[in-house]
C-alpha positions in Angstrom: -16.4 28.7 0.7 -18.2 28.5 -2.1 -19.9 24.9 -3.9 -17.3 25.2 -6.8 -14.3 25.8 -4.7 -15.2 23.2 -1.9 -15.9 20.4 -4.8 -12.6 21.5 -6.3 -10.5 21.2 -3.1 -11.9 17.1 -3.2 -10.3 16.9 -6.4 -7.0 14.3 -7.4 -6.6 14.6 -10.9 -3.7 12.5 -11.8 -2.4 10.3 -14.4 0.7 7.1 -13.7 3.3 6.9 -16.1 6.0 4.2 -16.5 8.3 2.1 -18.8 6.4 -0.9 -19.7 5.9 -3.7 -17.1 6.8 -1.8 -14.3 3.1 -2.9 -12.6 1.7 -0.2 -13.9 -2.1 -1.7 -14.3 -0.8 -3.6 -11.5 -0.8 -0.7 -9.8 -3.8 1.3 -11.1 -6.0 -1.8 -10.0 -5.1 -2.2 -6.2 -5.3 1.7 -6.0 -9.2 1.2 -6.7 -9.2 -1.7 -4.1 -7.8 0.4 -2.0 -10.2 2.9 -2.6 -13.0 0.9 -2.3 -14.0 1.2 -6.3 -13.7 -3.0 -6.8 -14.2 -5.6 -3.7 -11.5 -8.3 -6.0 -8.5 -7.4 -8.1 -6.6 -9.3 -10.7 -7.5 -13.4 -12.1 -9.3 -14.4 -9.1 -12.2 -11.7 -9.5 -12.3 -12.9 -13.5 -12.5 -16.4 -12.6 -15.6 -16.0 -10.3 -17.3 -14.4 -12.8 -17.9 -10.8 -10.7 -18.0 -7.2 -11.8 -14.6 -6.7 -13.3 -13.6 -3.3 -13.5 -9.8 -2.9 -15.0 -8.0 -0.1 -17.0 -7.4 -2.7 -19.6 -10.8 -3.2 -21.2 -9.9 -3.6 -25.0 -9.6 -7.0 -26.3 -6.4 -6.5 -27.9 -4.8 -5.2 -24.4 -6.4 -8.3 -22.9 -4.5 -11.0 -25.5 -1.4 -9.1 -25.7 -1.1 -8.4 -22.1 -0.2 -4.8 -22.6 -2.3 -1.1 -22.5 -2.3 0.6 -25.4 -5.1 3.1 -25.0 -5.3 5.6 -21.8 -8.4 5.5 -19.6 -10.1 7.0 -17.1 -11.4 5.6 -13.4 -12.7 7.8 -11.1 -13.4 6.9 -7.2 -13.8 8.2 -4.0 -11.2 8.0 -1.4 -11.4 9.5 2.2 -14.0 11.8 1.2 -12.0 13.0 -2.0 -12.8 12.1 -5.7 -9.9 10.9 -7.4 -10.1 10.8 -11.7 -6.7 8.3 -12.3 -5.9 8.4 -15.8 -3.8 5.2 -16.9 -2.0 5.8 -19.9 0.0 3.3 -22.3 3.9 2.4 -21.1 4.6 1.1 -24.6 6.6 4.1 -26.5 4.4 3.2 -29.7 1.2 4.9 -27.9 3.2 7.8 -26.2 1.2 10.8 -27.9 -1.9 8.9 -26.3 -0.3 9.5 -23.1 1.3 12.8 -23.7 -2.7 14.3 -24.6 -3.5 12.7 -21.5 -1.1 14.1 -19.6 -2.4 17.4 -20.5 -5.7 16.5 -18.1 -3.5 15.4 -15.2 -2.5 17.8 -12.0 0.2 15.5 -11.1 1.8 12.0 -12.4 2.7 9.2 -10.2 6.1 8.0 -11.4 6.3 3.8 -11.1 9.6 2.7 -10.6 11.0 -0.9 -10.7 13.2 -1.9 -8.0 15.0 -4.0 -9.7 15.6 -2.1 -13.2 15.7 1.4 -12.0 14.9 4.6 -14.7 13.9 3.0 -17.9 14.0 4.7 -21.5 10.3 5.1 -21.4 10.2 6.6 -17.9 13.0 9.3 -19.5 10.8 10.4 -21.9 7.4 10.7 -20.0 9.0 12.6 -16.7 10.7 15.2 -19.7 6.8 15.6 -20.6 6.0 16.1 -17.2 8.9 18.9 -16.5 7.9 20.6 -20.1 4.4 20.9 -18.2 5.3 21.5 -14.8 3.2 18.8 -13.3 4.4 18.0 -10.1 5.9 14.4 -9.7 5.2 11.5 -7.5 7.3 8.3 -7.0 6.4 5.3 -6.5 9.2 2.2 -6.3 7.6 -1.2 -6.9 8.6 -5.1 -6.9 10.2 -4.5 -3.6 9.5 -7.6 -2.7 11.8 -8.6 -5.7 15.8 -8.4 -5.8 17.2 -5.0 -6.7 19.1 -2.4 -6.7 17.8 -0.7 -2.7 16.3 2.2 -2.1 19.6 4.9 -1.5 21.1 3.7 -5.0 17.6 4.1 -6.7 17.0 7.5 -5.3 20.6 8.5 -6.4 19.6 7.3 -10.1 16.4 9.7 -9.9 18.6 12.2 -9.2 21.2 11.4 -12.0 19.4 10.6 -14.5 16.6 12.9 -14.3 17.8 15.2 -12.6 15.0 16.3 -9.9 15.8 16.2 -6.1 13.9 13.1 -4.0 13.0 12.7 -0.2 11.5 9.3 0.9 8.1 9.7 2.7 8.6 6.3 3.4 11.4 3.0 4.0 11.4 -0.1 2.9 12.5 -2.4 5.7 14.6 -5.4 3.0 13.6 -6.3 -0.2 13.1 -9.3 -2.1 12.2 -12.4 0.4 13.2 -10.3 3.0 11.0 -7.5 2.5 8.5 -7.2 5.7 7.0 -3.7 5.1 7.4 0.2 5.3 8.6 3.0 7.6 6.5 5.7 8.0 9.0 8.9 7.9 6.3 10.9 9.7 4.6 8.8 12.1 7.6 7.0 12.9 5.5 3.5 13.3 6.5 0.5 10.7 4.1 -0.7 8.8 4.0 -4.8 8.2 1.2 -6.5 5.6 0.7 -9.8 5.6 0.1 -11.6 2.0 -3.3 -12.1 0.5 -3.6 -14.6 -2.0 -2.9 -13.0 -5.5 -3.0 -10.0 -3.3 -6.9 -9.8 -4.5 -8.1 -8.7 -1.3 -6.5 -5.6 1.2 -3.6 -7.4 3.4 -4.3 -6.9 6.9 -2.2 -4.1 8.4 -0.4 -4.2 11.7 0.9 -1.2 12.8 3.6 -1.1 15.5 6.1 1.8 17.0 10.0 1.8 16.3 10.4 1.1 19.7 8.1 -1.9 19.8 10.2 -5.0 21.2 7.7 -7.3 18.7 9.6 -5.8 15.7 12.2 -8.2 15.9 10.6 -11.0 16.2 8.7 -10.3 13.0 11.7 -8.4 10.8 14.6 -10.0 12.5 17.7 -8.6 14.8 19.6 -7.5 11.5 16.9 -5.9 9.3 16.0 -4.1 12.7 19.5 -2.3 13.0 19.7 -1.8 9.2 16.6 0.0 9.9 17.9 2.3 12.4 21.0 2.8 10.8 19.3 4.0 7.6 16.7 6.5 9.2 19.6 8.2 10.9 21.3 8.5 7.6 17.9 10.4 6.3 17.3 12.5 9.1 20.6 14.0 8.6 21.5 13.8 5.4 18.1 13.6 3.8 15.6 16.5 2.4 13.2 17.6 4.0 9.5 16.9 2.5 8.8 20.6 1.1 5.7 20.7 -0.9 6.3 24.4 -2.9 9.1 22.5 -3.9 7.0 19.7 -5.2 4.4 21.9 -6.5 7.1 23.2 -8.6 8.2 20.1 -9.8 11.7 20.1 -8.6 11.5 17.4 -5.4 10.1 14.3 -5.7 8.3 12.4 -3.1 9.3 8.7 -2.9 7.2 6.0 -1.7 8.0 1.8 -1.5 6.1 -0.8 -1.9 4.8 -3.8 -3.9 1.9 -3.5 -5.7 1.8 -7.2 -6.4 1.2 -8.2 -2.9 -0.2 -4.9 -1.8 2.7 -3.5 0.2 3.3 0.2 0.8 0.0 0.8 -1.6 -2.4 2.3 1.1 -0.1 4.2 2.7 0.8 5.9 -0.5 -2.6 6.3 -1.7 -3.3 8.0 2.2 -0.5 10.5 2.0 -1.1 11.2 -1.9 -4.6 12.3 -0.9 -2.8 14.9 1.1 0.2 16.3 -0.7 -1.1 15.8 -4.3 -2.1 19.2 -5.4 -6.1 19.8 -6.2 -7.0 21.3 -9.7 -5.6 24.9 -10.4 -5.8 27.7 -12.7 -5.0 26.7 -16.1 -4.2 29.9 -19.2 -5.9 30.2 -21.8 -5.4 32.2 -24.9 -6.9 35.5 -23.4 -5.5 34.5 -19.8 -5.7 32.6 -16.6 -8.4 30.7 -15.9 -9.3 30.0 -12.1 -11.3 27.0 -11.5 -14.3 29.6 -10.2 -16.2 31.1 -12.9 -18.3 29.9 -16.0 -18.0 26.3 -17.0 -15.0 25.9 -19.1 -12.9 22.5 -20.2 -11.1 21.3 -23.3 -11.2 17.9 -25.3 -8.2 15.4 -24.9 -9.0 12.2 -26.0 -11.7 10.7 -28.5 -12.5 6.8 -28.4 -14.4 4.6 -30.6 -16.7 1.9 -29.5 -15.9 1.8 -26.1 -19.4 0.3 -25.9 -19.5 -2.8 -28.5 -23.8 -2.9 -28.3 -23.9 0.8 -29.4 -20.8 1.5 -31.3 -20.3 5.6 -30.4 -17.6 7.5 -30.2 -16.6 9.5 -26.8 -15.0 12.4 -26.5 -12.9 12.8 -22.5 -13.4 16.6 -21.6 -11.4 17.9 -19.0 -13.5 20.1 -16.9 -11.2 23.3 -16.0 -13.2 25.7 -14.6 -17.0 26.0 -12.8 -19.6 23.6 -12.9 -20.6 21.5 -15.7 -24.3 20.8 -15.7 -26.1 17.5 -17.3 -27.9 19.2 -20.8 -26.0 22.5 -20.4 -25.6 24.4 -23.3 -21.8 25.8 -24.0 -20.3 27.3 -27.2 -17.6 25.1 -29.4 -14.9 27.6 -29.7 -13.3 25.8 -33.4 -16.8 26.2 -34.4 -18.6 29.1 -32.9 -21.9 26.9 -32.4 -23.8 26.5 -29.0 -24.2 23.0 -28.4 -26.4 21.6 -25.7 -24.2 18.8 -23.5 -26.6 16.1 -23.4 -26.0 12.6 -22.0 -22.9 13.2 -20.5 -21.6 10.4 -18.6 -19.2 9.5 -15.7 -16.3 7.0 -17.0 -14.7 4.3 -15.2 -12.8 2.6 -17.7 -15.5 1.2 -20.8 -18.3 1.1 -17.8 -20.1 4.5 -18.4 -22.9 6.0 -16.0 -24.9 9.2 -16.6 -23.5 12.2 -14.3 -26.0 15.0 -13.3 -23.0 17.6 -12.5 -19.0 17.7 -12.4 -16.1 20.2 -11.1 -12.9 21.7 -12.3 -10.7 18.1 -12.0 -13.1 15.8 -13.3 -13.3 14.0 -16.8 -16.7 13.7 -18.4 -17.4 11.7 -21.1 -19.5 13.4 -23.6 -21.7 11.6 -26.7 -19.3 12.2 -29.7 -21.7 12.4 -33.1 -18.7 14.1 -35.3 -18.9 17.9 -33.1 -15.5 17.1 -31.4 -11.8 17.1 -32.2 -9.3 16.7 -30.1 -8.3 19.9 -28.5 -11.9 21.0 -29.0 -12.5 24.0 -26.0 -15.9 24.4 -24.4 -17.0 27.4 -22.3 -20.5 28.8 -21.2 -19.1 32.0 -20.2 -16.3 33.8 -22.4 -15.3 32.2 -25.9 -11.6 31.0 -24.9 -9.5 28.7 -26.4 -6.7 26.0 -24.2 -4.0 25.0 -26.5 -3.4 22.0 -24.2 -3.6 19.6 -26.6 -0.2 18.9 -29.0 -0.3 17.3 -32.2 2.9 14.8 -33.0 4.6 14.0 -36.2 4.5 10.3 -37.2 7.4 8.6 -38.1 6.4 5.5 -39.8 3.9 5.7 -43.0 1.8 2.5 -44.6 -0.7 2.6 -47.4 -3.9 0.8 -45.9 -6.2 -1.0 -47.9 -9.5 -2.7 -47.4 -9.3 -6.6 -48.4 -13.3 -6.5 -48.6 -14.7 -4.4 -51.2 -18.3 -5.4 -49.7 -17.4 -3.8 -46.6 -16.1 -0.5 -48.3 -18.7 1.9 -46.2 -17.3 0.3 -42.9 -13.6 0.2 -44.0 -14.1 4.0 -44.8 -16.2 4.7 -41.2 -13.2 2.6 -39.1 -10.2 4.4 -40.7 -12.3 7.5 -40.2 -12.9 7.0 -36.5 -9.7 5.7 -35.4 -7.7 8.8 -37.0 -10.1 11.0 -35.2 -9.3 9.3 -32.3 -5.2 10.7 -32.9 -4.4 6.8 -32.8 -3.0 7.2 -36.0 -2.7 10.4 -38.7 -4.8 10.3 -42.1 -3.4 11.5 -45.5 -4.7 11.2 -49.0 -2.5 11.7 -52.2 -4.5 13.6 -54.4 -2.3 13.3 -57.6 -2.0 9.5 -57.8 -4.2 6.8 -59.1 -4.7 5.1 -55.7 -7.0 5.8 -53.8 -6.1 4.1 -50.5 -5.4 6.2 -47.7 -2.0 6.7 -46.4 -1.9 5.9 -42.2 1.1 7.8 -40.3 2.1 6.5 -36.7 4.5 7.1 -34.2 5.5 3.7 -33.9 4.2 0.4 -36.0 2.5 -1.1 -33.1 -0.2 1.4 -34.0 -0.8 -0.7 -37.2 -1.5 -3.2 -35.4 -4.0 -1.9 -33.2 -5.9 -0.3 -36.5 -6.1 -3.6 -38.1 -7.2 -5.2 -35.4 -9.7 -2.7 -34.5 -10.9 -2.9 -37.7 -11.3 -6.7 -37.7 -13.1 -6.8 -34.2 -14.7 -3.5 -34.0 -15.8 -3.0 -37.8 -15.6 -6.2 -39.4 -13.2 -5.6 -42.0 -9.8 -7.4 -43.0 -7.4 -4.7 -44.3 -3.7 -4.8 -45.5 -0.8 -3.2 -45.2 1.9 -1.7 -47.4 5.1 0.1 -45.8 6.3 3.4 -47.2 10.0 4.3 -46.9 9.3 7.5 -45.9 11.3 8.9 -42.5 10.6 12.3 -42.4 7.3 14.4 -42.2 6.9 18.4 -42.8 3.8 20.3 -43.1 4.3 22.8 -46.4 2.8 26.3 -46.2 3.5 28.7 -49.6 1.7 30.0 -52.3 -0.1 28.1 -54.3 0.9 28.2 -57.7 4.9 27.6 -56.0 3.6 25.0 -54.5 2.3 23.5 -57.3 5.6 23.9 -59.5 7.6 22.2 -56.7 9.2 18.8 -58.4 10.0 16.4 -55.2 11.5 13.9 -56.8 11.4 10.2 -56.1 12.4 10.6 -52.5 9.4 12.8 -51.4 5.6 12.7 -52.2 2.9 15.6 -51.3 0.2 14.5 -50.2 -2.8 15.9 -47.8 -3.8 15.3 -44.3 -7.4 14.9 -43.3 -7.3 18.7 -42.8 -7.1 19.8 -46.7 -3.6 21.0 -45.4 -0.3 20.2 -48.0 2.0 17.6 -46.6 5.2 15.9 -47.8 6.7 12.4 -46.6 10.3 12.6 -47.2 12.7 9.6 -47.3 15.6 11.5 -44.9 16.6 13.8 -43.5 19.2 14.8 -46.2 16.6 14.9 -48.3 14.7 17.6 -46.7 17.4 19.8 -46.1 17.8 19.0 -50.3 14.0 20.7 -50.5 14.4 23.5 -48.0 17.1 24.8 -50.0 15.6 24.1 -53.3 12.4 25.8 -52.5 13.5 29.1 -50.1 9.8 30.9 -50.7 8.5 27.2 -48.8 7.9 27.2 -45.1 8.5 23.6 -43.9 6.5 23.0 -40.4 7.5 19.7 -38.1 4.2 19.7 -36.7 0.2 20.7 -37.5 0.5 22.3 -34.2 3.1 24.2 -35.5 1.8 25.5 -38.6 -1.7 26.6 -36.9 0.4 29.0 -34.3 2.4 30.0 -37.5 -0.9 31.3 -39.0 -2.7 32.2 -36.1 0.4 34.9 -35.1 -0.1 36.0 -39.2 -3.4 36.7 -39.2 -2.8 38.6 -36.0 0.2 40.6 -37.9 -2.9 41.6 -40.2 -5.1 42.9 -38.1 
């Protein structure tokens, strides 16, 4: 076995994805205590003053409580090297985790007991399916009323409409809940509380058959136990992992991340179900993880680092073995660029890494070279279309409230759209010259104002647009120019040079497609790029 293919084989690549305040960070943290990456989770490490390390390093996430950037932690676990990407729950930030999603080999699914398949949860596991990226649950706040396992796994079912087996059982819930039931090994699993559930619960393992599991669970709990795992062993799925591969069966685990039940014996049997990194297609075919370095850009972030202020760009290594000062060639570009200072991320705490493998997520110095969906490869020019683009549906004039600060007010807006927290576009025919912000949702204002304030120094304001719709225009120039879109529509440009128009509905731009038949109206940029890409290929 070769270096490349043995590293791979370590790999978990793997992102969580929930609705918001399902215990999602709740989660991501006591799966790094668990895997020895922090000694202290949660308020008590922060109130002793030692080496915090948390997926919600930006100050706004801190004071509003929520995430609303993805980042990446990678650990080691039972001699493999897990890279857990923890994305945003809030649906204003879900293109931040849909790009992210494109880096993950599987997504753990949180659950809450007690409200079952949220909106948000909808909408991320539909990402998931589009991609094929196999699906792991995870059902948390057990130790909280709810709704019980067998009606939650029929709602997975229902709603989404992918098959589930338990790996594990929850013996009760709320106040009554005293643990798990490994399927496999057939022993019950009791914790006992830790304080905040800061430090790993001690774990006391006993058999089925163990006449000290009454005393602990209770007489009733005991046969409720019983009676249940006969129920799955004859009417239950079987745990078949081609099916899961596939994404059509879902494992199911219990537990409460809170107070650290069911969390290591999850984290234990993801290590080995979850699938290691595979071959990934690119535009001139598969890609198997042996062969030349290759990996594609899916996330840019500003000022991770408040004392140096630089930009990162998150590669996704998909292939070989990436090398500290490598050179590779930029596919958008055609340049050779030497990959110098690359660094290993674990949340905004950064160390240099000498080497990586198809799995990992490297965090490469960002000077302007990348964009998102940027392809890198030291063997083959090839290009990953991984990365989608997504329409915006609220627009907002910006402007800078500080006209000393003009230079920084440019470099923030700049920065942040490069990032794809927000979209860029300039009208070229009118007087003003602030630039127009696009979002998927208006807590993205937000976070650019405030990122502005904190990160740039610079108050800004906002003005709403009314616009609803978005369309990218492709035509010939001199139509394009005699177009008149009325009051309900304005052209303007994105930060690519291409023509776009903001449309007030979606009456209205049916109104335009049928004015203007020679126009080709395009939902996404995404969109428009295949629709030239497959012309010039018609040319040739």
């Amino acid at each position: 076995m070769s270096q490349i293919t043995d590293q791979t084989a370590r790999r978990r690549t793997f992102a969580i994805i929930s609705h918001p305040d399902a215990g999602k960070t709740t989660l991501t943290e006591k799966l790094l205590l668990y895997g020895g990456a922090i000694q202290l989770a949660g308020s008590v490490k922060a109130r002793r003053n030692q080496r915090k390390a948390t997926s919600d390093w930006m100050e706004l996430e801190k004071e509003r409580g929520i995430s609303v950037t993805s980042t990446v932690l990678q650990f080691e676990y039972k001699d493999h090297v897990l890279n857990l990407l923890d994305t945003p729950g809030h649906n204003d930030f879900s293109a931040d985790t849909y790009r992210t999603l494109t880096a993950a080999d599987s997504a753990v699914m949180l659950i809450d007991n007690a409200k079952g398949v949220e909106t948000q949860t909808k909408k991320l596991f539909a990402v998931c399916r589009d991609r094929g990226i196999p699906i792991f649950t995870f059902v948390n706040k057990m130790d909280h009323p709810g709704r019980g396992p067998l009606a939650l796994l029929t709602e997975v079912e229902e709603v989404l409409g992918i098959a589930s087996v338990p790996v594990n059982w929850p013996i009760g819930q709320g106040s009554d809940f005293k643990g798990v039931y490994d399927r496999e090994t057939k022993k019950v699993h009791l914790y006992s509380r830790t304080a905040h559930g800061a430090t790993k619960a001690e774990l006391e393992v006993l058999n089925l058959d163990d006449p000290r599991i009454t005393d602990v669970i209770g007489a009733d709990l005991y046969q409720t136990l019983l009676d249940d795992i006969d129920l799955l062993d004859i009417a239950g799925e079987g745990l078949e992992l081609e099916k899961v591969a596939r994404g059509e069966l879902t494992p199911v685990f219990f537990g409460s991340a809170l107070t650290n039940f069911g969390v290591e014996l999850f984290l234990s049997r993801f290590m080995d179900i979850a699938p290691a990194p595979t071959v990934r297609v690119a535009d001139k075919g598969p890609v198997p993880a042996e062969g030349p370095f290759s990996g594609f850009v899916f996330k840019i972030q500003a000022n991770m680092d408040p004392n140096h202020r630089d930009r990162i760009a998150f590669l996704r290594v998909v292939s070989g073995r990436f090398e500290k000062d490598m050179e590779a060639a930029h596919t958008r570009t055609g340049k050779k660029l030497r990959l110098s200072r690359p660094q290993r991320l674990f949340a905004q705490d950064r160390e240099t890494v000498e080497e990586a493998y198809p799995g990992d997520i490297v965090g490469l110095t960002n000077p302007g070279a990348f964009q998102l969906g940027d392809t890198l490869s030291s063997g083959e020019i090839i290009r990953f279309d991984e990365v989608p683009s997504f329409a915006p549906e609220v627009f907002s004039f910006i402007r800078n409230d500080d006209v000393g600060r003009l230079k920084h007010f440019e470099k923030g807006i700049q920065q942040l759209c490069e990032e794809g927290l927000v979209d860029l576009f300039w009208d070229r025919r009118s007087a003003r010259r602030e630039p127009i912000l696009g979002a998927v949702g208006k807590l993205q204002f937000e976070v650019v104002q405030h990122r502005l304030r904190s990160e740039y120094g610079v108050e800004s304001g906002l003005e709403p647009l009314g616009f609803e719709v978005i369309r990218w225009v492709e035509g010939d120039p001199v139509e394009l120019r005699s177009v008149y879109w009325g009051s309900n529509a304005r052209l303007v440009e994105d930060d690519f040079g291409n023509a776009v128009v903001l449309i007030m509905s979606a009456w209205n731009l049916q109104y335009l497609e049928d004015q203007n038949p020679k126009l080709q109206f395009f939902k996404s940029r995404n969109e428009l790029d295949r629709s030239r890409t497959a012309e010039r290929t018609v040319r040739k």
